[in-house]
MARZANU-627487 format. One record per residue: x, y negated, z negated of N, C-alpha, C, CB in turn; residue in three letters. Coordinates in steps of 0.001 Angstrom, whole numbers. Atoms other than C-alpha are relative to their C-alpha. Glycine has a CB too. Example, Ala and Ser with C-alpha at 12.3 -4.5 7.8 and 13.67 -1.06 7.14 Angstrom:
MARZANU-627487
n_px|n_py|n_pz|ca_px|ca_py|ca_pz|c_px|c_py|c_pz|cb_px|cb_py|cb_pz|marza
890|1190|0|12300|4500|-7800|900|-1200|0|-992|-27|-1246|ALA
-820|1190|60|13670|1060|-7140|-770|-1090|-730|414|-462|1415|SER
end
This chain:
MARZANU-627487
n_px|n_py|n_pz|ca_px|ca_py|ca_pz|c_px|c_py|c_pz|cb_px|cb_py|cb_pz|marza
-769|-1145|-445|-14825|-20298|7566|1248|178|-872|390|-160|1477|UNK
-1418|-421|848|-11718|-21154|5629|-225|248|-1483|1168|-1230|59|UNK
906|-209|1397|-14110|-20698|2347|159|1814|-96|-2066|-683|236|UNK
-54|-1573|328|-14499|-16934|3189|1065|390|370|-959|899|576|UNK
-1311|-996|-254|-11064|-16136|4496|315|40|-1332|1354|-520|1017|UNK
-425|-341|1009|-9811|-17092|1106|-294|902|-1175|103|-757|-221|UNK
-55|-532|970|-12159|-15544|-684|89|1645|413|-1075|-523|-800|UNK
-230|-1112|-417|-11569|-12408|1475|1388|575|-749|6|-117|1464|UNK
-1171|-847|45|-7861|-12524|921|-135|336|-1515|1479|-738|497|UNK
-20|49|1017|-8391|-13042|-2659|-854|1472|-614|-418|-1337|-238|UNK
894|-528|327|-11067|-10478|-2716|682|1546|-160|-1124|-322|915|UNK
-1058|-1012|-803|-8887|-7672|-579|1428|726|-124|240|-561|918|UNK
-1685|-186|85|-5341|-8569|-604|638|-365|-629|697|-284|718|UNK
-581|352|1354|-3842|-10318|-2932|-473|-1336|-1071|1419|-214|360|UNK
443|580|723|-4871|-12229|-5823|1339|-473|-1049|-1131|762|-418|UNK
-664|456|805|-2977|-14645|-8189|-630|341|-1470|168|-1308|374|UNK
348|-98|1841|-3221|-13588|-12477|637|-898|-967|476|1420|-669|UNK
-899|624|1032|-1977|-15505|-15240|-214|905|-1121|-325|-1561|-377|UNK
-21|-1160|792|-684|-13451|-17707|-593|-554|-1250|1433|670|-168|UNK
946|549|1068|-3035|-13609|-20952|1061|479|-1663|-1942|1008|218|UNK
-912|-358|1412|-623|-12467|-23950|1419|361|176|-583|1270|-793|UNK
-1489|-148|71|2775|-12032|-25105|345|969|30|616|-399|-869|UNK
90|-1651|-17|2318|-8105|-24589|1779|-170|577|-1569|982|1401|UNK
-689|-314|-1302|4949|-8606|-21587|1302|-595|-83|-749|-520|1261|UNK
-1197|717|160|7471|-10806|-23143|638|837|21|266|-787|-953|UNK
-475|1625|-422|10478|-11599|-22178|-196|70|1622|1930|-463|-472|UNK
212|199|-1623|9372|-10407|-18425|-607|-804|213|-527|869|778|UNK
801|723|-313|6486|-12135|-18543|-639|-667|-1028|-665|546|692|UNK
496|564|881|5128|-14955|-20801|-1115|-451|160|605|-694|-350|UNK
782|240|-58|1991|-16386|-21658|-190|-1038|992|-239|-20|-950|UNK
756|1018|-1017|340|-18606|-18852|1188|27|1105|-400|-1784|-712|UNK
-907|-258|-1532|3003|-17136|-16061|-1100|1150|633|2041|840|-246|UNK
1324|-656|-1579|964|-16331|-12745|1278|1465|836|-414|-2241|2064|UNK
-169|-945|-656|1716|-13279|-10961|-684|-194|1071|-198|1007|-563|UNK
573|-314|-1380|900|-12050|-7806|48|1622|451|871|-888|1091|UNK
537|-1785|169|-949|-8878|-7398|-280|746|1139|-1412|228|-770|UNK
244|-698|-1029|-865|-6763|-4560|-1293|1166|-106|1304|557|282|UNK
1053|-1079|529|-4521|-5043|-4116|-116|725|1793|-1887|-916|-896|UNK
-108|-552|-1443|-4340|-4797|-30|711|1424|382|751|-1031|753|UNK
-601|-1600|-64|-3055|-1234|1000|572|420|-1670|1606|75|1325|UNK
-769|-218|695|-2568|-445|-2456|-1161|1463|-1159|620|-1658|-571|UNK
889|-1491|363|-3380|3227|-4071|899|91|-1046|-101|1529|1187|UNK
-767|-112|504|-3006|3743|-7536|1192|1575|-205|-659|-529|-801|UNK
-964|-1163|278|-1221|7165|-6848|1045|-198|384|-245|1153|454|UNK
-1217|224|-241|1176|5456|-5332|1021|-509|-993|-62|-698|901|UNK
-836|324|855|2628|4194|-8482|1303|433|-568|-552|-46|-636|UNK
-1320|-690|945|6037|4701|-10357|187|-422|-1263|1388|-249|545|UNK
-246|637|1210|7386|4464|-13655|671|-1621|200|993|1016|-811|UNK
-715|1665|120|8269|870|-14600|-1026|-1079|905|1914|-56|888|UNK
1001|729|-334|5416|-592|-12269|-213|-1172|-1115|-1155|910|200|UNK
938|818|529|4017|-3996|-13316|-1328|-91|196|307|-932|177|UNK
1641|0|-438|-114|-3614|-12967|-303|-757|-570|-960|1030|-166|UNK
724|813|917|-2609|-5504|-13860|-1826|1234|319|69|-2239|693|UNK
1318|-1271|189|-6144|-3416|-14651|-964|-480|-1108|646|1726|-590|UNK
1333|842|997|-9663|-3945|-16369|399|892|-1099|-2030|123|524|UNK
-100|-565|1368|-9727|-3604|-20018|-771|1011|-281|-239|-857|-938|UNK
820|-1205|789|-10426|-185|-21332|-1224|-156|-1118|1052|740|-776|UNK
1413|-159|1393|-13559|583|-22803|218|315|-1721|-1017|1514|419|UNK
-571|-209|1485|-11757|2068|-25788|412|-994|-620|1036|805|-127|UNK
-342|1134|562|-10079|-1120|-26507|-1145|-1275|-862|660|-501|1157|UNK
820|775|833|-12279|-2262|-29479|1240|-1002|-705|-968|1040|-1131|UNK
-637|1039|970|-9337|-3642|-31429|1224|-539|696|427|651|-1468|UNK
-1151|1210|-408|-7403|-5962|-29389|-724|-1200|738|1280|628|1149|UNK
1259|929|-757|-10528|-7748|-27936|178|-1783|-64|-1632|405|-940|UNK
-26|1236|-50|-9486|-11298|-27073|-1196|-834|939|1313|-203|395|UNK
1332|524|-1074|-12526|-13439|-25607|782|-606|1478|-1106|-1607|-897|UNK
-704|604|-1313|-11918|-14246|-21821|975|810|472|659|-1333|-186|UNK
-777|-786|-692|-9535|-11099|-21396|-372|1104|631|798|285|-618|UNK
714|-1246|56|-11269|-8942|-19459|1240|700|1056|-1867|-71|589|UNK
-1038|-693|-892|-7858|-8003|-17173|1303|283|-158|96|-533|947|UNK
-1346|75|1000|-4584|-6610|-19095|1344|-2|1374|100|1818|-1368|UNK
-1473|-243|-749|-833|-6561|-17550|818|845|-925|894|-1470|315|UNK
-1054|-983|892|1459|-3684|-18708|679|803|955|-732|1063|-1129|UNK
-726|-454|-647|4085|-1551|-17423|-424|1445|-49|1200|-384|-330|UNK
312|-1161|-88|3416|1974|-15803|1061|1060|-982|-33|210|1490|UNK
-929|-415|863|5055|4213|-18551|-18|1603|695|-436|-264|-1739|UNK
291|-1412|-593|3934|7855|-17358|-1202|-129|749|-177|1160|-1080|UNK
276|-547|-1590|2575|9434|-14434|-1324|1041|-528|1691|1061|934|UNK
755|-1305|724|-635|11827|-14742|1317|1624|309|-2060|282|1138|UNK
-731|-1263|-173|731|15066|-15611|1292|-208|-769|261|372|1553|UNK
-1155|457|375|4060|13383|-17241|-369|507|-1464|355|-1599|336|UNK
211|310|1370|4555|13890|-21020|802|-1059|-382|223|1082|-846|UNK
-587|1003|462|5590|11090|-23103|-61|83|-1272|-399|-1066|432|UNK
-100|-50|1539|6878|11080|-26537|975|-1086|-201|509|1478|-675|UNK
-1317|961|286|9652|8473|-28471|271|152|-1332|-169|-1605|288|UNK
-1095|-204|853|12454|8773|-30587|727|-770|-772|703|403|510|UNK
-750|1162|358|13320|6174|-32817|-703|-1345|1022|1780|367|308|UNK
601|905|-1585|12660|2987|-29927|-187|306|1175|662|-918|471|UNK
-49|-527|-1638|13510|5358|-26946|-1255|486|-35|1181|1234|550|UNK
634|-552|-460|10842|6456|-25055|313|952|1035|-606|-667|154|UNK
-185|-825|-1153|10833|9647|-23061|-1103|279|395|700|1103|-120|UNK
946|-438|-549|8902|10972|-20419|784|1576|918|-691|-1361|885|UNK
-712|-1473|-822|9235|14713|-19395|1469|492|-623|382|-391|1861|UNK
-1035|-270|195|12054|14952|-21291|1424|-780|-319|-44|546|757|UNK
-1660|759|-264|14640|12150|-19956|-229|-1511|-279|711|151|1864|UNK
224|1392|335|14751|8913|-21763|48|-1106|1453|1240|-374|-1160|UNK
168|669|-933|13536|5848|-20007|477|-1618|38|-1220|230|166|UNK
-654|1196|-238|15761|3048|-18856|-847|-1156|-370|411|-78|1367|UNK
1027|1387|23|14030|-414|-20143|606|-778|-500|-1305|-61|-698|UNK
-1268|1337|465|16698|-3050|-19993|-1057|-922|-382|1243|-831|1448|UNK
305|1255|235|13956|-5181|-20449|-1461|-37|-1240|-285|-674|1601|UNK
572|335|454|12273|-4309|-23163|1317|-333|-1259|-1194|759|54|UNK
-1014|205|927|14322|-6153|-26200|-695|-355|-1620|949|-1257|642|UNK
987|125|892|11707|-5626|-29272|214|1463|-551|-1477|-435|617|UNK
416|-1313|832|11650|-2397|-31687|-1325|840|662|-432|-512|-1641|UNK
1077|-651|-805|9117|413|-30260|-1169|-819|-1391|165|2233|253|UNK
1221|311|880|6686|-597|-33719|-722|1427|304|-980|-1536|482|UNK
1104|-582|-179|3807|1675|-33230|1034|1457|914|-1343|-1152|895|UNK
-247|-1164|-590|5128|5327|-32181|-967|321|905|159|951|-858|UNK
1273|-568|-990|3802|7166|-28925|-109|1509|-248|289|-246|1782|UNK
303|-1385|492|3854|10764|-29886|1741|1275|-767|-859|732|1765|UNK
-1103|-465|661|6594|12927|-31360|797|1071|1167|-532|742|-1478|UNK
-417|-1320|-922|8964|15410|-29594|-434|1313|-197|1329|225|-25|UNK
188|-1395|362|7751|18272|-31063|-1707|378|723|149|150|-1943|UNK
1350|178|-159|4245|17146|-29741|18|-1010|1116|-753|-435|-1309|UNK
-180|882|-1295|4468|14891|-26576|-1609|-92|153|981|778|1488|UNK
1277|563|-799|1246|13049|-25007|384|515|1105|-332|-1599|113|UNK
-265|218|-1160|692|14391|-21773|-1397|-708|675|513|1306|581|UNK
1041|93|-921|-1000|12424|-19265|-1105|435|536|269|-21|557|UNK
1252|-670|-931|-4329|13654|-18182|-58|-808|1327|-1637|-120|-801|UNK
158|268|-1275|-4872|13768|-14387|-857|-1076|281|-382|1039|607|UNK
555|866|-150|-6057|10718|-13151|41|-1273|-586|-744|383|-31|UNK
18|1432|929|-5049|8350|-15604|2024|-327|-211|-1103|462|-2107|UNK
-1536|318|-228|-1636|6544|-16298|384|-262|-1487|355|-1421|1097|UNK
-265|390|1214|-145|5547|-19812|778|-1319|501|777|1120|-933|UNK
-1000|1239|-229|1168|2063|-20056|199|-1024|-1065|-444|-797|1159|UNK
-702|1019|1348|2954|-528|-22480|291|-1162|337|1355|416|-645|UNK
-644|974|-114|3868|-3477|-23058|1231|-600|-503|-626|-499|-136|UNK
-1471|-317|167|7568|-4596|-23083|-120|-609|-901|1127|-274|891|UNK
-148|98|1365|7130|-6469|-26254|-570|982|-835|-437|-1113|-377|UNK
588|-1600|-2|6476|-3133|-27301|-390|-379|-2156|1886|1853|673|UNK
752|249|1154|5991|-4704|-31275|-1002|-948|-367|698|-142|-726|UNK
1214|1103|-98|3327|-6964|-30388|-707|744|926|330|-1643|534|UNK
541|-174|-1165|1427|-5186|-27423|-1623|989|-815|1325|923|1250|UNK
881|-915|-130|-1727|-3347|-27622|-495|642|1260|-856|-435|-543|UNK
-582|-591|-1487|-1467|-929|-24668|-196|1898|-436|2232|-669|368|UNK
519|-1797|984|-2079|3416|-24960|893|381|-777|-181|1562|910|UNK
-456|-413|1553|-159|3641|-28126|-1583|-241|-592|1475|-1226|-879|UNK
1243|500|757|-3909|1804|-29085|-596|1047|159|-800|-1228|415|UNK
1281|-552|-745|-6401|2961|-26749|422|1272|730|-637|-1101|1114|UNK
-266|-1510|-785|-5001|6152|-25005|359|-393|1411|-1462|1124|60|UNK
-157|206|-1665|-4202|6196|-21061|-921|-776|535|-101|1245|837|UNK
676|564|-1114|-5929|4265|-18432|-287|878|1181|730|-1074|435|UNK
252|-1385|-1382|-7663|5937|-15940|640|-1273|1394|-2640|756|360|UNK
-440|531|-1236|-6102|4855|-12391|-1186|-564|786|729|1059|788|UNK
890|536|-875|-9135|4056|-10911|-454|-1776|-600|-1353|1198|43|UNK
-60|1125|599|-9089|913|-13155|989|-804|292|-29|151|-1118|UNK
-1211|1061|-30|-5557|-561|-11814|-845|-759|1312|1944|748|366|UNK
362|1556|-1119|-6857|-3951|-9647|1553|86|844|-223|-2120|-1211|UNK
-829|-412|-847|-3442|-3658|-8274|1313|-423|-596|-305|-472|1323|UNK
-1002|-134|332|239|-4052|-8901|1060|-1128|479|178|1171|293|UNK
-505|892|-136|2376|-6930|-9522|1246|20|957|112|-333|-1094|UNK
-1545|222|-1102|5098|-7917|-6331|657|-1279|-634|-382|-428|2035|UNK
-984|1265|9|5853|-11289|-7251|-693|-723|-1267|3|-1059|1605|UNK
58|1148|1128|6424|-14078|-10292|-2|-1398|797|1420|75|-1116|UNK
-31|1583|-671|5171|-17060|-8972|328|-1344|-1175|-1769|-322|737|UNK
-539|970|903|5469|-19473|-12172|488|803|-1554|-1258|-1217|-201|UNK
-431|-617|1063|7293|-18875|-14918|1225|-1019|-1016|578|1404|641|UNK
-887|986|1121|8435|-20928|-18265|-781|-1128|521|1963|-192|114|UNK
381|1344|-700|5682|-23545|-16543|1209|-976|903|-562|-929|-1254|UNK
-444|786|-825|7862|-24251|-13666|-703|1478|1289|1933|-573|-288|UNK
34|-1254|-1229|7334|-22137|-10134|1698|422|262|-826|-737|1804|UNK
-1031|-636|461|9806|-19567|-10221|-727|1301|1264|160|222|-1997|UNK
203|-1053|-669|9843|-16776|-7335|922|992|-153|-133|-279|1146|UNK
-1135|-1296|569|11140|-13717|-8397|-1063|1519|597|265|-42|-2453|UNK
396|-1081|-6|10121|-10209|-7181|-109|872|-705|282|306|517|UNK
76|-1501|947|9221|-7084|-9107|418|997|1070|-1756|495|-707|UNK
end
């Protein structure tokens, strides 16, 4: 009985990840576990700056690490949002977007101002805060929402110690 509760909750409600690359540095480093909220959780409910975790896009031929079939990145735009960047800033809709925590050069441009990405309905754009190491839709294009597994609440280890910290 206590075999299938867990794998209920695990199945349902929330599930532990360990993060698989340095996409996420310095939030999140390699082999720090998260904790993923999938129980009541809809991806329209999302906001910018979200932590998700979501199956790897089909498009993603060239970042293909064996054994990664589940990425972590931050919700950047919204369907319907445009997103372009300026130098390292990134805007969306217009109004640059606060990211105390990304501390890396953008590298790889997301679209120009004169020409903005917008979101197609149904899908989300998202990055990773080591934004010159990440492969994330600067690569592969948006993520469709029906692909987010669910959305990180809590840092359970981190720097290989346990470390509780909320998102």
């Amino acid at each position: 009985m206590a075999v299938l509760f867990a794998l209920g909750v695990r199945t349902f409600a929330f599930e532990a990840f360990s993060v698989p690359s340095g996409s996420m540095e310095p939030t999140l480093e390699i082999g720090d576990r998260i904790l993923v909220q999938k129980v009541f959780f809809n991806w329209h409910d999302l906001h910018e700056g979200a932590i998700v975790v979501f199956a790897r896009p089909p498009a993603d031929t060239m970042c293909v690490v064996a054994g990664q079939n589940d990425l972590v990145k931050r919700v950047i735009a919204l369907p319907g949002q445009s997103v372009y960047s300026l130098g390292n800033d990134v805007f969306v809709d217009g109004r640059e977007l606060s990211e105390p925590y990304v501390t890396q050069p953008l590298g790889t441009p997301v679209a120009s101002k004169q020409h903005p990405f917008k979101v197609p309905e149904g899908e989300l754009y998202v990055m990773g805060d080591n934004r010159s190491d990440s492969c994330d839709s600067r690569s592969w294009g948006p993520i469709r929402g029906s692909s987010v597994v669910g959305k990180a609440i809590l840092l359970l280890w981190h720097n290989g110690h346990p470390d509780l910290h909320s998102f």
